[in-house]
Backbone as JSON Lines, residues from 0, in Angstrom:
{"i":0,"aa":"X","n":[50.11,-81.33,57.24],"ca":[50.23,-80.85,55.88],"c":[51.6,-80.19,55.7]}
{"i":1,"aa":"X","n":[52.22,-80.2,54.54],"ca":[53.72,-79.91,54.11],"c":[53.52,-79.18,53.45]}
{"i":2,"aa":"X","n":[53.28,-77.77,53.39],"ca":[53.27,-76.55,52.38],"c":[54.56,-76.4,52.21]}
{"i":3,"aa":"X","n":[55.47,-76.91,52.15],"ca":[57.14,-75.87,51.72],"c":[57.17,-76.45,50.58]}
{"i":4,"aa":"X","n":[58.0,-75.75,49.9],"ca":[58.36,-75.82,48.06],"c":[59.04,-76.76,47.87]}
{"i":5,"aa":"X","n":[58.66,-77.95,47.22],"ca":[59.92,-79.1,46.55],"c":[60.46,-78.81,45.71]}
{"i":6,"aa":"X","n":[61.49,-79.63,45.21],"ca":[62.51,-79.72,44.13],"c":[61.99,-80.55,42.74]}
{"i":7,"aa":"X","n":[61.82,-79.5,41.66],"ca":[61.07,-79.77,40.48],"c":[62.25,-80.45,39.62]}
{"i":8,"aa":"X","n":[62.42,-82.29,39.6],"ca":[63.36,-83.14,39.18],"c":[63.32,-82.53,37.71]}
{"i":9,"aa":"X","n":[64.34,-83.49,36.96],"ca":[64.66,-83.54,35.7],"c":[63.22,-83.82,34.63]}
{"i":10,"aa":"X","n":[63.29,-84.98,34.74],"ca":[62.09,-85.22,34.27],"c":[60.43,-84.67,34.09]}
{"i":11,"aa":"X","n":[60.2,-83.96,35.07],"ca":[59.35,-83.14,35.74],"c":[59.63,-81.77,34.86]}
{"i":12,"aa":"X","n":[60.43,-81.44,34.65],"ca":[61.01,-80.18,33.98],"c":[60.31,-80.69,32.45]}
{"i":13,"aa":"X","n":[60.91,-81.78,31.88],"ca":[60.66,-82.1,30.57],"c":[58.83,-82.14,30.25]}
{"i":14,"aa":"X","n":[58.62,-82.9,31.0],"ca":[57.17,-82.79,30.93],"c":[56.77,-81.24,30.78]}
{"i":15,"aa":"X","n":[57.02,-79.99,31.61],"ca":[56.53,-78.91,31.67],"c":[57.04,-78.1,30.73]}
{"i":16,"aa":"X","n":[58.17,-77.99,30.05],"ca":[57.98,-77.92,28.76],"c":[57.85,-78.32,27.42]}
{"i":17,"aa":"X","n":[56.85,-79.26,27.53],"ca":[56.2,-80.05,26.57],"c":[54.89,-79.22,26.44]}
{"i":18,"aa":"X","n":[54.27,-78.95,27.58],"ca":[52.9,-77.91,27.87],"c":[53.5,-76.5,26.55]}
{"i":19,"aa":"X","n":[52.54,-77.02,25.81],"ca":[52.0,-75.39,24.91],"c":[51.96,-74.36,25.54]}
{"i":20,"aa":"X","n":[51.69,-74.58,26.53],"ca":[51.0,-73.28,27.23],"c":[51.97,-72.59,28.05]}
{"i":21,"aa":"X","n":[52.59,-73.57,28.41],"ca":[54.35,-72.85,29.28],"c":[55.22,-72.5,28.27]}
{"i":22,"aa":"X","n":[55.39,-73.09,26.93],"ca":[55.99,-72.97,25.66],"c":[55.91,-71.92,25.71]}
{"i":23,"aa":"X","n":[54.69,-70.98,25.16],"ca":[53.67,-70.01,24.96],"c":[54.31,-68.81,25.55]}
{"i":24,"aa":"X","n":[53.73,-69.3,26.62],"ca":[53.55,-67.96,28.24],"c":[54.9,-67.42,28.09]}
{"i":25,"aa":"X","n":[55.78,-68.11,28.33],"ca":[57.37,-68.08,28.29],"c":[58.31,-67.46,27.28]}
{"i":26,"aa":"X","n":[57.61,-67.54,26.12],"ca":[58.98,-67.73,24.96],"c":[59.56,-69.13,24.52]}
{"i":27,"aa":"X","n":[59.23,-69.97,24.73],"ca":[59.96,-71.09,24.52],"c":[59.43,-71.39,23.35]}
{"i":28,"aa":"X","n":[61.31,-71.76,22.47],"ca":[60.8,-72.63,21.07],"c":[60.61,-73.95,21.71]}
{"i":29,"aa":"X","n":[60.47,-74.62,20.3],"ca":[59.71,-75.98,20.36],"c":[60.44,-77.14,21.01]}
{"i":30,"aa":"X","n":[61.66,-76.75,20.22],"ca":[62.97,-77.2,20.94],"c":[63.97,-77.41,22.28]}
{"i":31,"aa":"X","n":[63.08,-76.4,22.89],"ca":[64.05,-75.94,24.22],"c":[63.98,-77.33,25.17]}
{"i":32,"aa":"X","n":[65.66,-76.75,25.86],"ca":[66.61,-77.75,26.62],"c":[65.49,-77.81,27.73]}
{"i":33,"aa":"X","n":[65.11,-79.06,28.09],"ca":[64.5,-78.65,30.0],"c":[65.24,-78.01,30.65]}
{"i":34,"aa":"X","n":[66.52,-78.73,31.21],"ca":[67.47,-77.62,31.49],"c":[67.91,-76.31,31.32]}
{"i":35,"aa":"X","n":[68.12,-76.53,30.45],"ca":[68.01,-74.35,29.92],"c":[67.05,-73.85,30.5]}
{"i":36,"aa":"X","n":[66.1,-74.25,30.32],"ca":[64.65,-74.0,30.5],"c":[64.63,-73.62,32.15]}
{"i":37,"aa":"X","n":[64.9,-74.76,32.8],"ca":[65.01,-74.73,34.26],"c":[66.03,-73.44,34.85]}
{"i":38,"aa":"X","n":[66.99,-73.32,34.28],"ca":[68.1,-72.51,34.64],"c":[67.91,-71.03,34.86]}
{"i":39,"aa":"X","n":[66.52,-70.41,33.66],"ca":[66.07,-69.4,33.51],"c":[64.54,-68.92,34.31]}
{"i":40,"aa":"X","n":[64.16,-69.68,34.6],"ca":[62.73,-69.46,35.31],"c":[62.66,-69.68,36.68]}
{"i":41,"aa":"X","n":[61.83,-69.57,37.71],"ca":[62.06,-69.58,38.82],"c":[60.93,-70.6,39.18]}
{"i":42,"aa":"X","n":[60.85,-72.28,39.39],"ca":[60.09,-72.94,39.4],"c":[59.7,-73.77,41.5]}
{"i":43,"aa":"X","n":[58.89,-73.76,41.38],"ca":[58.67,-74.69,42.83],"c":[57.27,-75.55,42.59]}
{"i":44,"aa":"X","n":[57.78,-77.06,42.6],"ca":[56.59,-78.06,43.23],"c":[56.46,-77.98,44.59]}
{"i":45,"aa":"X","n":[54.94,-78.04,45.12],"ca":[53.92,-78.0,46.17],"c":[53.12,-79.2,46.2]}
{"i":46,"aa":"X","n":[52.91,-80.19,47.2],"ca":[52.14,-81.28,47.59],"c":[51.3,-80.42,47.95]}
{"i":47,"aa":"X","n":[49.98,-79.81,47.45],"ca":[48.78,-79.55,47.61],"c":[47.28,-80.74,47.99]}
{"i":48,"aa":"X","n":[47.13,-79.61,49.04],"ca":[46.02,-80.61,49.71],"c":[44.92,-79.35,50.1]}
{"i":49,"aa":"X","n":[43.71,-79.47,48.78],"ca":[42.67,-78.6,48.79],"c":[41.6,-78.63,50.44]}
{"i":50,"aa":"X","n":[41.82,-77.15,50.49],"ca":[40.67,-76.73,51.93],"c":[39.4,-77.61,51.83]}
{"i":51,"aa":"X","n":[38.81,-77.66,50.98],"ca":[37.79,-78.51,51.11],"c":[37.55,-79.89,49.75]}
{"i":52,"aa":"X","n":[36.35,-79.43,49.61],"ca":[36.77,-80.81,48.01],"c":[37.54,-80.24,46.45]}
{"i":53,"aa":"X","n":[38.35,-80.99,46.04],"ca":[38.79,-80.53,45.4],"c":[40.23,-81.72,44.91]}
{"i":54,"aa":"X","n":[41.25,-80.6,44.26],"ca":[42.25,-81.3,44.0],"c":[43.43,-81.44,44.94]}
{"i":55,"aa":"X","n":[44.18,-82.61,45.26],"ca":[44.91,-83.58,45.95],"c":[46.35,-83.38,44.78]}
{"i":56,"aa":"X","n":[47.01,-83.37,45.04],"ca":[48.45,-83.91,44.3],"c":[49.29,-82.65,44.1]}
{"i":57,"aa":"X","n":[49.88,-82.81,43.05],"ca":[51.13,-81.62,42.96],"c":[50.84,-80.3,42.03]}
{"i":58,"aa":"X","n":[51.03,-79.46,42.93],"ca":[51.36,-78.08,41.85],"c":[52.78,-77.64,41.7]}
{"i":59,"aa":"X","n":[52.58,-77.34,40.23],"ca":[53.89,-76.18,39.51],"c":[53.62,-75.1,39.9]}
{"i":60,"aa":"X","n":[54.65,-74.14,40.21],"ca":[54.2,-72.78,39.66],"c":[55.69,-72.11,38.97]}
{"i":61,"aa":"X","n":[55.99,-71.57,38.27],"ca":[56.62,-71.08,37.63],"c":[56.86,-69.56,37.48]}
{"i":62,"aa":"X","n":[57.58,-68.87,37.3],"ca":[57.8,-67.32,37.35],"c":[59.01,-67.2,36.24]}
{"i":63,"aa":"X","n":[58.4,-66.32,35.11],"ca":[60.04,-66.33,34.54],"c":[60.97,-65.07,35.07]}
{"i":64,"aa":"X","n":[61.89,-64.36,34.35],"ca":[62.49,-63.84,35.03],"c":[62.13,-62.52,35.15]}
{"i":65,"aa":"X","n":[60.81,-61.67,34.96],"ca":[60.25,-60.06,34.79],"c":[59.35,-60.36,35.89]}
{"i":66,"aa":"X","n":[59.35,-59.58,37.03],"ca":[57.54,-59.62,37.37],"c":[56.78,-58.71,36.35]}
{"i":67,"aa":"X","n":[57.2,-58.08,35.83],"ca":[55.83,-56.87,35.36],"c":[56.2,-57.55,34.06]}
{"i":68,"aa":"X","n":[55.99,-58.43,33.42],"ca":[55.62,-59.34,32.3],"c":[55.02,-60.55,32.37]}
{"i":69,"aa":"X","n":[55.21,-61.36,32.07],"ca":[54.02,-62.56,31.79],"c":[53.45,-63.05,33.47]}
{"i":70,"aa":"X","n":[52.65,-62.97,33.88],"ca":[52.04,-63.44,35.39],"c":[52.51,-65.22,35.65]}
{"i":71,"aa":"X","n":[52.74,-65.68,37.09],"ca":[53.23,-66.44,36.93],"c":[51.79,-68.15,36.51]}
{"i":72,"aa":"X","n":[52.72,-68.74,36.15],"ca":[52.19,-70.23,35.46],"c":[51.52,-71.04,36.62]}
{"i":73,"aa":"X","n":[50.73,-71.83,36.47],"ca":[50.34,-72.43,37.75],"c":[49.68,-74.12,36.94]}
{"i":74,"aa":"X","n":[50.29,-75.0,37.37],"ca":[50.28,-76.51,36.72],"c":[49.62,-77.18,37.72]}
{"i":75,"aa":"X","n":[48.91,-78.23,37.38],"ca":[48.23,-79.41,38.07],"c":[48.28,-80.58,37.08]}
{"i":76,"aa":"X","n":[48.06,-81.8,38.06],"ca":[47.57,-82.82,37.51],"c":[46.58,-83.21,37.13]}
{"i":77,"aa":"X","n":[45.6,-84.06,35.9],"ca":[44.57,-83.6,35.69],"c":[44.23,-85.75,36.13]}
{"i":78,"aa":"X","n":[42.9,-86.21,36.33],"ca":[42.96,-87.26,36.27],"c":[44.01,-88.52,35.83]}
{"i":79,"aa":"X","n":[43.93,-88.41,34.38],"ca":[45.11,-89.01,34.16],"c":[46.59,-88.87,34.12]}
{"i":80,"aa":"X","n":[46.69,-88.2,35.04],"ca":[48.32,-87.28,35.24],"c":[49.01,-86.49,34.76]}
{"i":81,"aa":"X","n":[48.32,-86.08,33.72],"ca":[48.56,-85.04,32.36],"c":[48.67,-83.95,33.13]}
{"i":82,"aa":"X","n":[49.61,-82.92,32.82],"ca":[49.74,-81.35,33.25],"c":[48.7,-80.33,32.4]}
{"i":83,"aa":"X","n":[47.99,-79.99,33.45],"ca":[47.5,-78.61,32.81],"c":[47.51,-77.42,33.18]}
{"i":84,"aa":"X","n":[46.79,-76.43,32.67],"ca":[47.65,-74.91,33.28],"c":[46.43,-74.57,33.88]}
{"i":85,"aa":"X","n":[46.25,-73.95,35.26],"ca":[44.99,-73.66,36.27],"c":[44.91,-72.63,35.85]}
């Protein structure tokens, strides 16, 4: 098993702020750059592989830049590959 933190690509970025809910959590207008976006938050993908039954594939997690403000974000894949917030 590979627990160390990957590199959350370009694309990958765009998708995650498309999520309402990272929009939301964050501050982000509707508009925002992925990039910008990326530049300001502190993000790591994880190849997660659940202790017992459960979910298989990739987690987000996200931190913006306060700890003692918004708690950090936590993303999965949902069946059809859609991001949702755990």
């Amino acid at each position: 098993m590979d627990n160390h933190p990957k590199h959350i690509t370009n694309p990958e970025w765009k998708e995650i702020v498309a999520v309402a809910v990272v929009r939301e959590a964050l501050g982000l207008e509707d508009d925002s750059d992925p990039e910008d976006f990326a530049s300001r938050v502190f993000g790591a993908k994880f190849a997660f592989v659940s202790g017992g039954p459960g979910y298989v594939g990739d987690i987000y997690i996200l931190q913006g830049d306060a700890l003692s403000e918004v708690p950090p974000v936590v993303l999965r894949r949902d069946l059809d590959g859609q991001l949702l917030v755990c």
